[in-house]
DSSP file (Angstrom, degrees, kcal/mol; ACC not computed):
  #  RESIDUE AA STRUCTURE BP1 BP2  ACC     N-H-->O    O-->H-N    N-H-->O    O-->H-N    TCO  KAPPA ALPHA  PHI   PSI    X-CA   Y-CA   Z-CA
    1    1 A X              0   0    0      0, 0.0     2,-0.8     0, 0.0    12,-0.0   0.000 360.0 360.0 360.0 141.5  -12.3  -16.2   12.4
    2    2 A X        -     0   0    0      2,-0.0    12,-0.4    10,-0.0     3,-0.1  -0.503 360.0-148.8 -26.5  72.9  -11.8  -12.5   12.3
    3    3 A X        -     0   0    0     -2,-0.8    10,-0.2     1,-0.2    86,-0.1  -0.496  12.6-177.1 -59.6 132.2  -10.8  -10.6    9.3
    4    4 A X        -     0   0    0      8,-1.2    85,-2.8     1,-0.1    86,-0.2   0.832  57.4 -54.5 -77.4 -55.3   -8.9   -7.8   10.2
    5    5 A X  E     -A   88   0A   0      7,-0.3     7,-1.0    83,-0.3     2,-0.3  -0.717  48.4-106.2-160.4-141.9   -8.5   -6.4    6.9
    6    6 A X  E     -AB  87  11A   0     81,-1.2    81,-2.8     5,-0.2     2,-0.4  -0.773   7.7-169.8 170.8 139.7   -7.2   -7.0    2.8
    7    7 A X  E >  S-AB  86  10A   0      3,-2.3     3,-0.7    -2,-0.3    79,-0.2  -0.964  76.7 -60.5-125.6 122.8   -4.3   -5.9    0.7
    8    8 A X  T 3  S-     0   0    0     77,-1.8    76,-0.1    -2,-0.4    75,-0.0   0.000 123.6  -8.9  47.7-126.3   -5.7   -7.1   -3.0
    9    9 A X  T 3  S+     0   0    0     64,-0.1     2,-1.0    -3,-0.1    -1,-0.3   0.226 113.2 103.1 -88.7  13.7   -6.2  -10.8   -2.8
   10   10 A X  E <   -B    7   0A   0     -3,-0.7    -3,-2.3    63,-0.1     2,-0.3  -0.792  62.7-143.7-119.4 108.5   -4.5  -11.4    0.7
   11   11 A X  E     -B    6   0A   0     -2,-1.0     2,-1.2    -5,-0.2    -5,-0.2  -0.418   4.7-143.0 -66.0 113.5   -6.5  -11.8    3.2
   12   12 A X        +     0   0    0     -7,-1.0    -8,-1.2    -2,-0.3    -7,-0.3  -0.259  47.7 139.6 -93.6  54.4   -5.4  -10.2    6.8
   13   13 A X    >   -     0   0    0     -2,-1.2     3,-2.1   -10,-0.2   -10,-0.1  -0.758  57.8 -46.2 -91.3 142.1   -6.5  -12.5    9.1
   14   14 A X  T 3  S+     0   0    0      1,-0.4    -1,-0.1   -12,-0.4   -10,-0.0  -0.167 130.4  28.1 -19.1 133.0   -5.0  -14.1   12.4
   15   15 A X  T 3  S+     0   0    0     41,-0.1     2,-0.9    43,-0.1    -1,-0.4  -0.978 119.2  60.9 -71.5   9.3   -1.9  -15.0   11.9
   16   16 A X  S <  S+     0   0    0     -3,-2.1    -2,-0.2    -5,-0.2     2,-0.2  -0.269  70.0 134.8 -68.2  32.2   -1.4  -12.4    9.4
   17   17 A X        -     0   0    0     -2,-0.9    39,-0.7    39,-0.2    -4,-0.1  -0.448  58.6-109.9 -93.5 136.6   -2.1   -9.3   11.3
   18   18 A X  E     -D   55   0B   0     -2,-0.2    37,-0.2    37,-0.2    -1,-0.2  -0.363  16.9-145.4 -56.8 155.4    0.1   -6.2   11.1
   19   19 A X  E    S+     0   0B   0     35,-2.6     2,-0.3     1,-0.4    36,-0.2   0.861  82.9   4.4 -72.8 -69.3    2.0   -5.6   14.1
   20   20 A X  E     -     0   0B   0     34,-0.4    34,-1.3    -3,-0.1    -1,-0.4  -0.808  64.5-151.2-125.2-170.8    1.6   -2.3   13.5
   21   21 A X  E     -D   53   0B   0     -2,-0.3     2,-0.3    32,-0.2    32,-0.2  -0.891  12.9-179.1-170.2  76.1    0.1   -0.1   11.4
   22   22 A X  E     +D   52   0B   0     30,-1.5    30,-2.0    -2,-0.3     2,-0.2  -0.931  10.7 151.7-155.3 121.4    1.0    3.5   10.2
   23   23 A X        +     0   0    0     -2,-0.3     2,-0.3    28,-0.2    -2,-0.0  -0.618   4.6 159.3-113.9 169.1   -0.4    6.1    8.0
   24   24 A X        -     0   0    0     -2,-0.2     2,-0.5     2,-0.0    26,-0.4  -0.998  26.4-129.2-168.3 170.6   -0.3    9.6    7.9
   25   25 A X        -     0   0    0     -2,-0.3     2,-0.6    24,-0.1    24,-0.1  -0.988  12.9-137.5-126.2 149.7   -1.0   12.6    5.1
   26   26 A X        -     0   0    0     -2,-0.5    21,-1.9    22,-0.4     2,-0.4  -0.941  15.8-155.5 -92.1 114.1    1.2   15.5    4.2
   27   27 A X        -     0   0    0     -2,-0.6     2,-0.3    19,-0.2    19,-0.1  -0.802  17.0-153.3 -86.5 136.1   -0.8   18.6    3.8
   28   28 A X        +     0   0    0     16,-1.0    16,-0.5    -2,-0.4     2,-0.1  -0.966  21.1 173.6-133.2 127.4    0.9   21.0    1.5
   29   29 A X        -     0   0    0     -2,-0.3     2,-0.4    14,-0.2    14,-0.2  -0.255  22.5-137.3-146.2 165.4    0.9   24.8    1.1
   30   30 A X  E     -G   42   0C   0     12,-3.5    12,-2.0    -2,-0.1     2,-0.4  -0.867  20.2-126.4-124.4 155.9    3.2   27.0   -1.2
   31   31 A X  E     -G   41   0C   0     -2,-0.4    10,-0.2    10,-0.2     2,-0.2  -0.938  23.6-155.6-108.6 133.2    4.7   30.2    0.1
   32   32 A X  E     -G   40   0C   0      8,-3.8     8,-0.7    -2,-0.4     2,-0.4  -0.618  10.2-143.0 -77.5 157.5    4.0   33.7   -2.1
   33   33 A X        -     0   0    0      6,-0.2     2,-0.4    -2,-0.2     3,-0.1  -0.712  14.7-151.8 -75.1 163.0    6.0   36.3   -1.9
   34   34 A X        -     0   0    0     -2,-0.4     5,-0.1     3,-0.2    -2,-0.0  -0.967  29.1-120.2-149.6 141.3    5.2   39.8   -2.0
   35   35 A X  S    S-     0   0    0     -2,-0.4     2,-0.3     3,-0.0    -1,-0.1   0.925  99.3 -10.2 -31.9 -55.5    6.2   42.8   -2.7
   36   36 A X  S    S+     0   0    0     -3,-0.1    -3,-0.0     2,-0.1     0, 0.0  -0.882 109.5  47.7-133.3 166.0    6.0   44.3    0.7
   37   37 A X  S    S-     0   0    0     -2,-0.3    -3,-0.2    -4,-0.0     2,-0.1   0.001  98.0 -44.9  84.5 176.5    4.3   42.6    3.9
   38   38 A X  S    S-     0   0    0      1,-0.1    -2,-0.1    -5,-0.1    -5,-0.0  -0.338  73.7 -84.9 -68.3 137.0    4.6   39.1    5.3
   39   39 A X        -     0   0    0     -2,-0.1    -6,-0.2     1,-0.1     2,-0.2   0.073  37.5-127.8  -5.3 133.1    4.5   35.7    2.7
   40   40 A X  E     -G   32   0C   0     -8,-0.7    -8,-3.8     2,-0.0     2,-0.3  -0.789  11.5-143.8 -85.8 161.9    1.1   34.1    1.6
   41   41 A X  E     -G   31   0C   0    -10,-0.2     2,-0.3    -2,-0.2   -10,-0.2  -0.914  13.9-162.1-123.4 155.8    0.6   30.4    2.0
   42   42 A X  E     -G   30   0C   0    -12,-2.0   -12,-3.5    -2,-0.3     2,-0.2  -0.985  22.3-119.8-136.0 125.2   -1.3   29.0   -0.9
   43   43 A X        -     0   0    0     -2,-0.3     2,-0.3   -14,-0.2   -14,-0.2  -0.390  33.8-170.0 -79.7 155.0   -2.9   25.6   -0.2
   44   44 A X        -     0   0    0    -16,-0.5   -16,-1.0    -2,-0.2     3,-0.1  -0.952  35.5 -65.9-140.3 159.4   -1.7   22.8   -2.5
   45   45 A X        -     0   0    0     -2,-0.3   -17,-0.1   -18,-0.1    -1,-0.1   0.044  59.6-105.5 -56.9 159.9   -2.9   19.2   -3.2
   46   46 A X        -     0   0    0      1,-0.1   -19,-0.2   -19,-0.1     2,-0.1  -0.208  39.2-105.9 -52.5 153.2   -2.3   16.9   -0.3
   47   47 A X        -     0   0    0    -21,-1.9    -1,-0.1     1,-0.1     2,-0.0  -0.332  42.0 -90.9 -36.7 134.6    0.6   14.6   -0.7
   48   48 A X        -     0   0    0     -2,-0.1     2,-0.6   -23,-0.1   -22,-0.4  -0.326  52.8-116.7 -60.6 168.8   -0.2   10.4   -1.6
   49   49 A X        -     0   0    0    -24,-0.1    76,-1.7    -3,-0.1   -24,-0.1  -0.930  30.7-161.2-123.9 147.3   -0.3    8.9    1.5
   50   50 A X        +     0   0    0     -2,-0.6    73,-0.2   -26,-0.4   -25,-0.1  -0.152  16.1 164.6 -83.9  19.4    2.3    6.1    2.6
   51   51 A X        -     0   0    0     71,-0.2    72,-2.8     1,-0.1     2,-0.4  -0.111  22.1-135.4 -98.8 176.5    1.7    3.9    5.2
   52   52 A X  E     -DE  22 122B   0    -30,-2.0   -30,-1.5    70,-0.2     2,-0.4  -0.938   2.0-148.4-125.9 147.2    3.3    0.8    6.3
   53   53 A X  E     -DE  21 121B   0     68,-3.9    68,-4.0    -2,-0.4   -32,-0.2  -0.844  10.6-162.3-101.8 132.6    2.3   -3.0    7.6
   54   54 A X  E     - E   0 120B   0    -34,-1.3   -35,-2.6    -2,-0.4   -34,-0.4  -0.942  11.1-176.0 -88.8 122.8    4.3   -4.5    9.7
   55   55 A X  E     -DE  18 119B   0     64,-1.3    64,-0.7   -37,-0.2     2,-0.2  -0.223  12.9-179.0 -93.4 144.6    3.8   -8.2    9.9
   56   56 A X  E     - E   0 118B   0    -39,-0.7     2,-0.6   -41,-0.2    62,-0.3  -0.771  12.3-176.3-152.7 134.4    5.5  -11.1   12.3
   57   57 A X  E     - E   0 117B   0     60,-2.3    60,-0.9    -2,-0.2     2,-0.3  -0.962  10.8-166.8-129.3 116.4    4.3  -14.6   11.7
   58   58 A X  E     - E   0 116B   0     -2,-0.6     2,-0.9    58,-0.2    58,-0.2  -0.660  29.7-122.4 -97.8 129.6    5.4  -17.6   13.9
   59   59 A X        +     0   0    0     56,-2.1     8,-0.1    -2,-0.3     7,-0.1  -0.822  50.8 152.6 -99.5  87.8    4.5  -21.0   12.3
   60   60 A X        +     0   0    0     -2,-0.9    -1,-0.2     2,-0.1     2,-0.2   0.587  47.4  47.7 -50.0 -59.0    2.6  -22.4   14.9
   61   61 A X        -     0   0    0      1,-0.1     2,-0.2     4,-0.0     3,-0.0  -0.650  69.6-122.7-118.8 151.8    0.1  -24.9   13.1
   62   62 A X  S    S+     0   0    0     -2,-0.2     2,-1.0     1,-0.1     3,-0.1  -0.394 102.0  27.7 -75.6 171.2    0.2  -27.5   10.6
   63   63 A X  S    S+     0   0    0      1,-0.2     2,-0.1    -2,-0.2    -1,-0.1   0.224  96.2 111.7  17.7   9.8   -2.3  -26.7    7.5
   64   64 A X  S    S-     0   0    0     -2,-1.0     2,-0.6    -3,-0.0    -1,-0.2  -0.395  89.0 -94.0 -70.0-179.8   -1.7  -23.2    8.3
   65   65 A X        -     0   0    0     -2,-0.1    -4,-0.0    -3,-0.1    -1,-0.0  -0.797  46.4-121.2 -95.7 125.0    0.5  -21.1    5.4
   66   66 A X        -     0   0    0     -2,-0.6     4,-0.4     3,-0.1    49,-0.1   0.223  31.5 -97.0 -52.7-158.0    4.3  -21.3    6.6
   67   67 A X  S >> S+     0   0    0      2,-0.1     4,-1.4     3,-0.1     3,-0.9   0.883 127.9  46.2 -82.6 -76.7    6.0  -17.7    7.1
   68   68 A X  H 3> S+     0   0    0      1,-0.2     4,-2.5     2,-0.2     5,-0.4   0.799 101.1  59.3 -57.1 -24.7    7.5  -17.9    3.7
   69   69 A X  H 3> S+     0   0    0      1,-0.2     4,-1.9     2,-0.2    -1,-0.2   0.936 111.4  48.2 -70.5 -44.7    4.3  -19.1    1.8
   70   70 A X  H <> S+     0   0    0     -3,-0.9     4,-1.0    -4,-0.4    -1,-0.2   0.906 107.7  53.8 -48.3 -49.2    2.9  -15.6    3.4
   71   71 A X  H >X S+     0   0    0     -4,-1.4     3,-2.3     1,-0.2     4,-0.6   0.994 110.8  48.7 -70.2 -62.8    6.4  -13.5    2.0
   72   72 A X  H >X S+     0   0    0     -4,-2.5     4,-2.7     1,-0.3     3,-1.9   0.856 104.0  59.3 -36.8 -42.0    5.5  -15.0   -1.5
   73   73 A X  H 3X S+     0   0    0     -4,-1.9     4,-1.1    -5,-0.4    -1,-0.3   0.943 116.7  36.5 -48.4 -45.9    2.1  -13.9   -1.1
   74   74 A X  H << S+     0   0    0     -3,-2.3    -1,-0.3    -4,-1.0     4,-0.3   0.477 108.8  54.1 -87.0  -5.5    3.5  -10.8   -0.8
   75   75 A X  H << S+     0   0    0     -3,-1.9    -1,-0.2    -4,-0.6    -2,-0.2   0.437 102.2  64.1-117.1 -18.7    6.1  -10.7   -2.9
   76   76 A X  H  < S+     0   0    0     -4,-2.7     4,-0.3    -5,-0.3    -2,-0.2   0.606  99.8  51.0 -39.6 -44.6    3.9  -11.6   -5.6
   77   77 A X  S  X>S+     0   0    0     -4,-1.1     4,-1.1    -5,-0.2     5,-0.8   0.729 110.3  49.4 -76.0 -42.6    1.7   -8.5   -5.3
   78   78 A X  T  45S+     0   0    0     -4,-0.3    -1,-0.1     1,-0.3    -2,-0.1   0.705 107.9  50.2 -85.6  -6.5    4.5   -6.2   -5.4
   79   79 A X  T  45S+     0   0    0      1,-0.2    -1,-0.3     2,-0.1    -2,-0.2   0.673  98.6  68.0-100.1  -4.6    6.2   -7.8   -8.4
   80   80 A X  T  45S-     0   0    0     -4,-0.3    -1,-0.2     2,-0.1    -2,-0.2   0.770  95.0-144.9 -77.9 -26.3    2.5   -7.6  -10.5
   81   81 A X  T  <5 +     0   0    0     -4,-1.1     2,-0.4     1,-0.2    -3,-0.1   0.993  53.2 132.3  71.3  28.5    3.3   -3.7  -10.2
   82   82 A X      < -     0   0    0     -5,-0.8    16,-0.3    16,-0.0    -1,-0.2  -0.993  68.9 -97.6-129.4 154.6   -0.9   -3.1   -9.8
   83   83 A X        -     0   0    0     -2,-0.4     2,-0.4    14,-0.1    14,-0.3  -0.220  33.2-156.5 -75.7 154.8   -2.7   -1.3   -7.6
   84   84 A X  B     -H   96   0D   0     12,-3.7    12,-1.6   -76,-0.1     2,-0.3  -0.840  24.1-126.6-126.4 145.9   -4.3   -3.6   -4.3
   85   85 A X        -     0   0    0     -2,-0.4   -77,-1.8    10,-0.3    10,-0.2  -0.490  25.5-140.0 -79.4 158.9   -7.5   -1.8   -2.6
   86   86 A X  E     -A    7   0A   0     -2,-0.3     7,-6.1     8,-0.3     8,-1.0  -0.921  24.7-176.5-157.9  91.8   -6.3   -1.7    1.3
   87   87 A X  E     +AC   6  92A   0    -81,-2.8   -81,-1.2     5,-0.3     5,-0.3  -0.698   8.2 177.7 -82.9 149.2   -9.6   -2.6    3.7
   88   88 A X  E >  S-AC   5  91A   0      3,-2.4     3,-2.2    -2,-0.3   -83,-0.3  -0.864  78.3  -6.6-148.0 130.7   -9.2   -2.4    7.4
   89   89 A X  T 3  S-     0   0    0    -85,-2.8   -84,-0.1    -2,-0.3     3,-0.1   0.697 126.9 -58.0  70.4  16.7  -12.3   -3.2    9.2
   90   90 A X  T 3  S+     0   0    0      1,-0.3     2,-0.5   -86,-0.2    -1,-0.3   0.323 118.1 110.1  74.8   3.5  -14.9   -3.4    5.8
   91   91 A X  E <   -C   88   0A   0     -3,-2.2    -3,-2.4     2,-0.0     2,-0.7  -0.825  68.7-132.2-102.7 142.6  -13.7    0.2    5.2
   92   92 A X  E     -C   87   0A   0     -2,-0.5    -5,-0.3    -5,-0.3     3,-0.1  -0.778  21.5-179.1 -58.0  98.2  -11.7    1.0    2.6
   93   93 A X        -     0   0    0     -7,-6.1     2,-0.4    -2,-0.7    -6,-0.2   0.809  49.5 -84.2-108.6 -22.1   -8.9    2.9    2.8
   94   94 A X        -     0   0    0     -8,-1.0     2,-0.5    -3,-0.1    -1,-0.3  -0.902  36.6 -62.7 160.4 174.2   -7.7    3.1   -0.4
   95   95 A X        +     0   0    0     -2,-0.4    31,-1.5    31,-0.2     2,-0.3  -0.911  52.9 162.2 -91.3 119.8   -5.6    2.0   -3.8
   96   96 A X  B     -HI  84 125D   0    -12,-1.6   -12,-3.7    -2,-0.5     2,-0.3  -0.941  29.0-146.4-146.7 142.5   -2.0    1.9   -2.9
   97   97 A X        -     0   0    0     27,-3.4     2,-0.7    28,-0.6    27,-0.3  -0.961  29.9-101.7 -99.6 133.4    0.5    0.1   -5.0
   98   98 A X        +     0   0    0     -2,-0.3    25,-0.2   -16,-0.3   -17,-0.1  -0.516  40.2 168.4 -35.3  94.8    3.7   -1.8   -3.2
   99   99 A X        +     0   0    0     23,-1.6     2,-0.3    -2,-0.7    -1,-0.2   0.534  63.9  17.0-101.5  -0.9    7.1    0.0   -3.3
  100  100 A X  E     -F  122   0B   0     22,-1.5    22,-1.3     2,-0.0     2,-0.4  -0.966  49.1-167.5-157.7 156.4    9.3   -1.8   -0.9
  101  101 A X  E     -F  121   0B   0     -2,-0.3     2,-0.3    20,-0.2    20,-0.2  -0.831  18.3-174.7-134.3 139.9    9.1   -5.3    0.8
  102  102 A X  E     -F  120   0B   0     18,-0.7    18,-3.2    -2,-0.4     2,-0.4  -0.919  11.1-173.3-151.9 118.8   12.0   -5.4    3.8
  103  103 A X  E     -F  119   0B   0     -2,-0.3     2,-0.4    16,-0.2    16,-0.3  -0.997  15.5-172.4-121.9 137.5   12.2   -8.7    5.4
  104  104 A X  E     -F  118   0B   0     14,-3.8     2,-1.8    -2,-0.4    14,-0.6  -0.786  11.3-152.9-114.2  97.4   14.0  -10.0    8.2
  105  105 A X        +     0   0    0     -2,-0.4    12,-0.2    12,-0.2    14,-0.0  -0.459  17.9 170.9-126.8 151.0   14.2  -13.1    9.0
  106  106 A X        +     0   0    0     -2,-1.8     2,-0.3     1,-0.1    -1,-0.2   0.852  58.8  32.9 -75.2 -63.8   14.7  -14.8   12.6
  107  107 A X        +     0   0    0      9,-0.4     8,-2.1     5,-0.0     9,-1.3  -0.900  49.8 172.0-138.6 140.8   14.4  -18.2   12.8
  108  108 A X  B     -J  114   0E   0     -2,-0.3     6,-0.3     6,-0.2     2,-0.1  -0.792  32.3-106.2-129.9 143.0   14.9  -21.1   10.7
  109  109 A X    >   -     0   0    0      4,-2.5     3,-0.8    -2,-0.3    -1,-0.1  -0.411  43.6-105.5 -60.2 166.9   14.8  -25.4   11.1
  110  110 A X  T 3  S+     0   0    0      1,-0.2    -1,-0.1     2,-0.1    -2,-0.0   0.827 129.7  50.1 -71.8 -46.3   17.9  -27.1   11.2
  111  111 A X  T 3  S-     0   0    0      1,-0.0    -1,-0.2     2,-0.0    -2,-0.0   0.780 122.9-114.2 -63.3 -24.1   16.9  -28.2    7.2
  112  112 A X    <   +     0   0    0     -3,-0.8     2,-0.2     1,-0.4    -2,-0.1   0.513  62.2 154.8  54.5  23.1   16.3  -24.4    6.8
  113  113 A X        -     0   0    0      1,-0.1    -4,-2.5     2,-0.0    -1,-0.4  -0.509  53.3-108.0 -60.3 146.7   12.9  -24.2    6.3
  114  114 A X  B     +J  108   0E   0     -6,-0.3    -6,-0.2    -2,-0.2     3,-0.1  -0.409  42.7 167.5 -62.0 130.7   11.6  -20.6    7.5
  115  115 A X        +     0   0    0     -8,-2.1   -56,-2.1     1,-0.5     2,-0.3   0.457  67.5  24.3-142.3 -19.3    9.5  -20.8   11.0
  116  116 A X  E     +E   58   0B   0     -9,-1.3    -1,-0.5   -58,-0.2    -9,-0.4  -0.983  62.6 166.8-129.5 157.2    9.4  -16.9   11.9
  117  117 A X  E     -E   57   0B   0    -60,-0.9   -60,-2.3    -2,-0.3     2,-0.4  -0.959  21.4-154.1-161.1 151.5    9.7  -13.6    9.9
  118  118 A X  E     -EF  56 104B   0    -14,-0.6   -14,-3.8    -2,-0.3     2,-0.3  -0.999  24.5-174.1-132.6 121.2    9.1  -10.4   10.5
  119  119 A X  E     -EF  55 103B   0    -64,-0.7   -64,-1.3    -2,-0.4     2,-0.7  -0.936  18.2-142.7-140.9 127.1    8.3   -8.2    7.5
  120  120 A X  E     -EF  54 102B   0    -18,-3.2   -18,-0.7    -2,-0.3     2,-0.4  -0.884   9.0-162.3 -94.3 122.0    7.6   -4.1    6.2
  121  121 A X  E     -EF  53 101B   0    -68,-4.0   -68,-3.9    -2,-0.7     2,-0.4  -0.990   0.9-162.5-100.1 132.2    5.3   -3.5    3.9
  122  122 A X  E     -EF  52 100B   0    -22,-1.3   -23,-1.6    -2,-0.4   -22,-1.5  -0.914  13.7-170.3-129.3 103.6    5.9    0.3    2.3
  123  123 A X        -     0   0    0    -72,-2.8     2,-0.3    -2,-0.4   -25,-0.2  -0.478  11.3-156.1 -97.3-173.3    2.5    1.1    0.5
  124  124 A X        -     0   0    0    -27,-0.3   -27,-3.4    -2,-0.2   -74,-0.2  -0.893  36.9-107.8-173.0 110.6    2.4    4.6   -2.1
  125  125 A X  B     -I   96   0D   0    -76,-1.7   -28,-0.6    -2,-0.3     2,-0.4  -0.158  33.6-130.1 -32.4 164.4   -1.5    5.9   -2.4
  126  126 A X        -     0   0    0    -31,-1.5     2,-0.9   -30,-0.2   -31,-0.2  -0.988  31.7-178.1 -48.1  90.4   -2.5    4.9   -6.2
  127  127 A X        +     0   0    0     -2,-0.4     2,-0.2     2,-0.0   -31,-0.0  -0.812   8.7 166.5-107.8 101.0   -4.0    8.1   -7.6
  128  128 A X        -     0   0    0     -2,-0.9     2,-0.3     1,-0.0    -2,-0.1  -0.811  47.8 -87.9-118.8-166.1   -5.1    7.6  -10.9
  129  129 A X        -     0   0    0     -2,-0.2     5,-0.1     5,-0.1    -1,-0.0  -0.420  56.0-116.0 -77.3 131.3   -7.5    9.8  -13.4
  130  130 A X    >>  -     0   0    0     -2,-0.3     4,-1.8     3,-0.1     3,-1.0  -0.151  32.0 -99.3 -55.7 168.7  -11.1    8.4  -12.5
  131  131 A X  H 3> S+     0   0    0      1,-0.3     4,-1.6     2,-0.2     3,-0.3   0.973 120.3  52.2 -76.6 -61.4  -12.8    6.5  -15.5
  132  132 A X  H 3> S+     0   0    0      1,-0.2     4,-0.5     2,-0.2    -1,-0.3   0.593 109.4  50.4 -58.6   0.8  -15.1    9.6  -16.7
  133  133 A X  H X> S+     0   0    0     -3,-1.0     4,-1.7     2,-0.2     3,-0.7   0.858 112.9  46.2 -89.4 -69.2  -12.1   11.8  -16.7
  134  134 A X  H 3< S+     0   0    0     -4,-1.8     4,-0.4    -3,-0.3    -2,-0.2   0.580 106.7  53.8 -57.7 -35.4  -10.4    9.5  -18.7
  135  135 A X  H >X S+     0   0    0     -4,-1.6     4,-2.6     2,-0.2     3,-0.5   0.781 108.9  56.9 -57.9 -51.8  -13.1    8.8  -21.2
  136  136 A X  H <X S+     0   0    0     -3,-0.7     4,-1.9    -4,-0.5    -2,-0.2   0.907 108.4  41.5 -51.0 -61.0  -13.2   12.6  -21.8
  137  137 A X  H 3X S+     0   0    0     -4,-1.7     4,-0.7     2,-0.2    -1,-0.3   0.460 112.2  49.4 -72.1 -20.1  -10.2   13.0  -22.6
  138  138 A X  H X4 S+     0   0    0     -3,-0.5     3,-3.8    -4,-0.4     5,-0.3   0.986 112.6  54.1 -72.4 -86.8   -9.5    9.8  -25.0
  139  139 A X  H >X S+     0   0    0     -4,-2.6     4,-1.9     1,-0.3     3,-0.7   0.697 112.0  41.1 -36.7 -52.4  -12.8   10.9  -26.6
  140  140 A X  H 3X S+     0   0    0     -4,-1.9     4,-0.8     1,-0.3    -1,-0.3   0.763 120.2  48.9 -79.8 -24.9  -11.1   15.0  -27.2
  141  141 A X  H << S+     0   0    0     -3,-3.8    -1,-0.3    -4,-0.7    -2,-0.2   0.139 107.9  51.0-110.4  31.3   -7.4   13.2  -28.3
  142  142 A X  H <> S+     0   0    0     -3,-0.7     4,-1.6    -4,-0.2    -2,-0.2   0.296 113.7  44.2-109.7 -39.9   -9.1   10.9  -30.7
  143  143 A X  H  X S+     0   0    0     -4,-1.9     4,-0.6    -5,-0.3    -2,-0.2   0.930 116.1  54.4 -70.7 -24.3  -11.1   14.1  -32.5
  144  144 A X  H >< S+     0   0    0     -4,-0.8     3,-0.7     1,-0.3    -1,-0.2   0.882 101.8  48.7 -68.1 -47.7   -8.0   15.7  -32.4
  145  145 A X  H 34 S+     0   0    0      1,-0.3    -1,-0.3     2,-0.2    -2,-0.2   0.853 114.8  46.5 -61.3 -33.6   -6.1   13.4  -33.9
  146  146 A X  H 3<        0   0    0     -4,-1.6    -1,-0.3     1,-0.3    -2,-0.3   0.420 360.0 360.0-103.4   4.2   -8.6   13.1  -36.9
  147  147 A X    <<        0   0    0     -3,-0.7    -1,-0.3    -4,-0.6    -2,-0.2   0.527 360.0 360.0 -86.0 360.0   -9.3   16.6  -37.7
């Protein structure tokens, strides 16, 4: 079977597939002023980037994972509060943490068991300071401390 992609440990395989799929960056400038003459723009860092999965999962098959076994999956990840690597295609797209889970969901057994759902997932880029950065600086507030 296909992978499509991976959020962490959750594998984004048939039936788990986004529906859709949408990222985007904000590029961002500062305005100068000036004495006389027109404004500068002054570039500034990009914006984290945001996007969001949307999922819809029909419980089709037996010894597949129901619609809710899927939400958990997912609802799991967001409550561990750690950053998930985001693959799509063997590429990488990035470290994004979960900030919102939105579920809706449709259709149910007469016991109430879950049998469709339709689901957002709201990712938020994970920038943190890279390890040699980090090192550096530990290293300079550890001398610091001790002089």
């Amino acid at each position: 079977m296909t992978i499509w992609g991976q959020l962490g440990d959750i594998v984004l395989e048939p039936p788990i597939v986004p529906v859709t799929y949408n990222i985007g960056t904000e590029y961002g400038y500062a305005e100068m002023q000036r004495i006389s003459g027109l404004a500068g723009l002054q570039r500034v860092p990009n914006r984290l980037r945001k996007p969001t999965l949307t999922f819809q999962v029909h419980w089709l098959e037996q010894g597949l994972l129901s619609p809710q076994e899927y939400l958990n999956l997912f609802s799991d990840a967001a409550a561990a509060k750690e950053s998930l690597p985001l693959t799509i295609g063997g590429q990488l797209v990035g470290n994004f943490v979960i900030t919102n889970l939105e579920v809706r969901q449709q259709r149910f057994t007469p016991e109430g068991a879950l049998t469709e759902a339709r689901w957002n997932v709201n990712l938020l880029e994970f920038a943190d300071t890279p390890e040699p950065q980090r090192q550096r600086l530990t290293g300079f507030l550890q001398r610091v401390r001790t002089a």
